[in-house]
N, C-alpha and C positions, 0 to 999 in steps of 0.2 A: 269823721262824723259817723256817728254808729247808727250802721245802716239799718237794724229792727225799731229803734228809736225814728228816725227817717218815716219808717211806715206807716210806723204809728199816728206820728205826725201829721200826716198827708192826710190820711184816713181819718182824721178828726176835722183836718180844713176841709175835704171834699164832703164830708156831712153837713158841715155847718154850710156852707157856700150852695149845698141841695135845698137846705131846711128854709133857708132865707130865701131862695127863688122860689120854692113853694108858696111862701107866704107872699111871696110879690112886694115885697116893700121896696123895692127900686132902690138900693145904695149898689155900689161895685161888686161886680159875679151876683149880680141878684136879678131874678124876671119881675119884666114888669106883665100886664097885662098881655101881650102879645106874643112874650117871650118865650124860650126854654130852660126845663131845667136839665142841665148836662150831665149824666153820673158819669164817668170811669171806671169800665167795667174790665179795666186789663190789670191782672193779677201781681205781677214779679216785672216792670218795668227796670229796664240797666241797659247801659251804654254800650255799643256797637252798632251793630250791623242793621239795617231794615228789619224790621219784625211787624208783626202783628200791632197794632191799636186800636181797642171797642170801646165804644162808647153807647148808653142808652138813653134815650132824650123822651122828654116827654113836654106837654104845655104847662104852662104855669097853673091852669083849674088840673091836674093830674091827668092828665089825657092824654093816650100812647101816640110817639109818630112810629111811620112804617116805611118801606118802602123807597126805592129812590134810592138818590145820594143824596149828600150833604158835603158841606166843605168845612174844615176844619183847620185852623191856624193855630199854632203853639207859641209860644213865648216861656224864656227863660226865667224866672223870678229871683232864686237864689239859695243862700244855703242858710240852716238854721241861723250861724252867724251873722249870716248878711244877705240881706232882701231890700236893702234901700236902692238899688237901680237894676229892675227888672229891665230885659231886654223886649224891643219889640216886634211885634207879632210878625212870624217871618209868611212863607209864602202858602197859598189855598192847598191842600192835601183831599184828594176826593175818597170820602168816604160811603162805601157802599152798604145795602141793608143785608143782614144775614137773619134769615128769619130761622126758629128755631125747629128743630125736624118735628114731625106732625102737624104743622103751621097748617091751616086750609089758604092754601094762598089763590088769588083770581087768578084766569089763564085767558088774556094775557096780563104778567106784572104789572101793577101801575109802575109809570118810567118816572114816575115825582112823589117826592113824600106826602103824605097825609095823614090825619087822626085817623087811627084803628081803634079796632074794638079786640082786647085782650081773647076774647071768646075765638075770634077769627086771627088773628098772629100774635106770637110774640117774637120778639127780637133783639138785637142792636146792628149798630152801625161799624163799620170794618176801615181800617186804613191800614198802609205800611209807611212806616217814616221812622226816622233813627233820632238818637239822641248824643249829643258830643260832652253834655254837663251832667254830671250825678247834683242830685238837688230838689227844689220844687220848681215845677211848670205849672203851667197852664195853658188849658185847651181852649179855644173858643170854639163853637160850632155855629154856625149859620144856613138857614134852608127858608125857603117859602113854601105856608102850607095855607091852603084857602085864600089865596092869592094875597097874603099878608108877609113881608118881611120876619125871621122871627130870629133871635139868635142868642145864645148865653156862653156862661164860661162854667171850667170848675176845675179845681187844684188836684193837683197828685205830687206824685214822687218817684224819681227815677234815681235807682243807688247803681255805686259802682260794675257789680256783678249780680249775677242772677244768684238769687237762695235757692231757687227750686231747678232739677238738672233741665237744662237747655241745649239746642242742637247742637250738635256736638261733640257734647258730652258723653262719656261712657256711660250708659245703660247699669243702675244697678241691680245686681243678681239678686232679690227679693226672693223667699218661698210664699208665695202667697198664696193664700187658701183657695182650696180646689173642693169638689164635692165628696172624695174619699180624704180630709183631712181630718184626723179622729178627731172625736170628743171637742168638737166648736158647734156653737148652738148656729140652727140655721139664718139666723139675720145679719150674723156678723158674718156671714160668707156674703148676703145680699139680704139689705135692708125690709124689701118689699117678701121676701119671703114668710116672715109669721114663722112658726113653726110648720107650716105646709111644704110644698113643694120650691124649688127653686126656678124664679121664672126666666132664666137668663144660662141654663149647663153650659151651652155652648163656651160661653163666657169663663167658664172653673172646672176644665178639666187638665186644664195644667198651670203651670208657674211663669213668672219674668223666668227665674233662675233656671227652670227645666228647659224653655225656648231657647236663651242666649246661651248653655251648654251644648245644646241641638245646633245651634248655628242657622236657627229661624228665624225670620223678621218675627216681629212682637207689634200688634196694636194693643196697647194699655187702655183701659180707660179708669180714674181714678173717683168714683162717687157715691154718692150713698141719696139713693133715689128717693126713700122716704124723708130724711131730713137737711137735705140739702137747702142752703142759705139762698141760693140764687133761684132755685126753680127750675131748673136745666139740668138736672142731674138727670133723670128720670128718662129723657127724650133722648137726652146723650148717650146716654146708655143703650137704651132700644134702636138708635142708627148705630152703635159698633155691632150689637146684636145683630140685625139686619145685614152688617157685611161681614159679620161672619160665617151667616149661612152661605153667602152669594161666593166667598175667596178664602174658604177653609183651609185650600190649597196653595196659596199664598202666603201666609200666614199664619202664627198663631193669634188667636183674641184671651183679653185676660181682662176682666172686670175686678179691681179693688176695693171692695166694699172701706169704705174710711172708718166706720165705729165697729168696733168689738162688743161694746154697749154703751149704747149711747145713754141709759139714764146713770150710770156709774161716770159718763162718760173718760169713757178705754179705747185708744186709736187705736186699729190694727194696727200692726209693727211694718207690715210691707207699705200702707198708706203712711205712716211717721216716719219714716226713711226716706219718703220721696215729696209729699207734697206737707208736711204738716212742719212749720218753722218758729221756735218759740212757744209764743202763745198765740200765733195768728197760722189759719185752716181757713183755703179757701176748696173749693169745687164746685163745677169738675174741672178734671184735667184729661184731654188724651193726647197719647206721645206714640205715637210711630218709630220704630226701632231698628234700623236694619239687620242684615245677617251677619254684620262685623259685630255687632251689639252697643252700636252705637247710635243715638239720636237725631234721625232725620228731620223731625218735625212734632210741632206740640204744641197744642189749640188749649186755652183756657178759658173758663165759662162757657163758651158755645162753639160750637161746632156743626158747619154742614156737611150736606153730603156731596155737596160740589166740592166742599172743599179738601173732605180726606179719601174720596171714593178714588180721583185719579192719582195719587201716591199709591195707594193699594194694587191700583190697575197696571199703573209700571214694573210690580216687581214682580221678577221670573215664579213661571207654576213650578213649584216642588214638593208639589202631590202631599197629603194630608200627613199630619206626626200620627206616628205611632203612637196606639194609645194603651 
């Protein structure tokens, strides 16, 4: 089964299965009044080991939930060939809220989900759970919010291996743009820059390639803050920022802007090497690197600071690179 086909695929049912719960017309994977609508918000799904699952959920009138867990059950459906005897929905997986960095969140958490207001968080929802089928699934999700039962479904795709590099994997040697890289106009170093200043140095003063020759750990982060699909490009970026000032020492930080120009639209070559497959570009991506140069870990679409500040805090100080 070809697996960019596969994706395709998925990403057409998991539209359509959004668009129908929106509407609320209650037939199967659809919200009714009460319900959710489920998107799948995990990038490069394949078989092995426990990884990462996000999901973002909203009510069927559009209206954000937050907060909390949720429980989430998968079911096997099958493969383009053959989907006449989906498997049943195996056991509750708790999925936690990861709200997105700059969130104004209350102090303390609500410990339960509820409708939010876009203005005060955004987010999704986190799980770890593996997969043993390449194929399509489905997710159910279920939560109580406003003391009402509420819960929906929504379709994806999990192919044999990861297209985009995974833990593990060797780290590839990228020269990616820095702030003395000649003659590139300043947005394709980082988006938000205009022809002004760059709001992120810290970020482009060296390479993946100049790091892993160094024998530095590498925090990447792969996004393009102003035209980013998801809206998390932007925040993602300013918490690598943020712990690059804090563990300069630890690490190197490397921001990959993904367009060269985007109204030509021209991928950087260090972003089309690592995160761009075909004709499908998702972001962001950030991937933690050890000093072997190889891939200890890698958040797609959102990322906290809970979640990558204590991998940075584990590895040994070995005083700033040479610049």
């Amino acid at each position: 089964m070809n697996s960019m086909l596969l994706r395709r695929l998925a990403a057409t049912g998991a539209a359509m299965l959004l668009l129908a719960a929106c509407n609320g017309s209650g037939g199967k994977g659809q919200a009714g009044a009460d319900d959710l609508a489920v998107h799948v918000a995990s990038y490069d799904l394949a078989t092995g080991p426990p990884a990462r699952f996000i999901v973002g959920l909203v009510t069927a009138d559009q209206r954000l939930i937050g907060y909390g867990s949720v429980d989430l059950r998968f079911s096997y459906v099958g493969t383009k060939e053959n989907t006449a005897n989906p498997s049943p929905f195996g056991p509750v997986v708790k999925a936690s809220y990861l709200p997105i960095h700059g969130s104004v969140e209350p102090d303390p958490m609500p410990a339960t989900p509820e409708i939010v207001a876009a203005s005060d968080t955004r987010g999704l929802y986190a799980a770890r759970t593996s997969f043993d089928k390449a194929g399509f699934w489905e997710v159910e999700a279920t939560t109580s919010v406003d003391g009402r039962s509420r819960s929906g479904k929504a379709a994806f795709a999990v192919n044999p291996t990861h297209a985009v590099p995974a833990v593990g994997d060797q780290a590839l040697p990228t020269e990616t743009l820095t702030l003395t890289t000649p003659d590139v106009p300043r947005p394709a170093i980082d988006s938000r820059a205009g022809s002004g200043d760059i709001p992120d140095p810290h970020l482009h003063r060296t390479t993946i390639a100049a790091a892993l020759a160094a024998q530095r750990p590498v925090v990447a982060v792969f996004a393009t803050p102003v035209y980013c699909t998801s809206r998390f490009c932007g925040p993602v970026t300013d918490l690598v920022d943020e712990l690059a000032h804090q563990y300069a020492d630890r690490a190197d930080f490397v921001h990959v802007e993904i367009w060269r120009d985007f109204q030509a639209k021209t991928v950087n070559k260090s972003a089309a090497d690592w995160v761009y497959r075909g004709e499908q570009l998702n972001e962001p991506w950030v991937f933690v690197i050890g000093a072997d140069g190889r891939i200890t870990a890698r958040f797609d679409n959102v990322v906290t600071r809970g979640e990558l500040e204590p991998l940075i805090k584990a590895l040994p100080v070995i005083g700033p690179a040479a610049r």
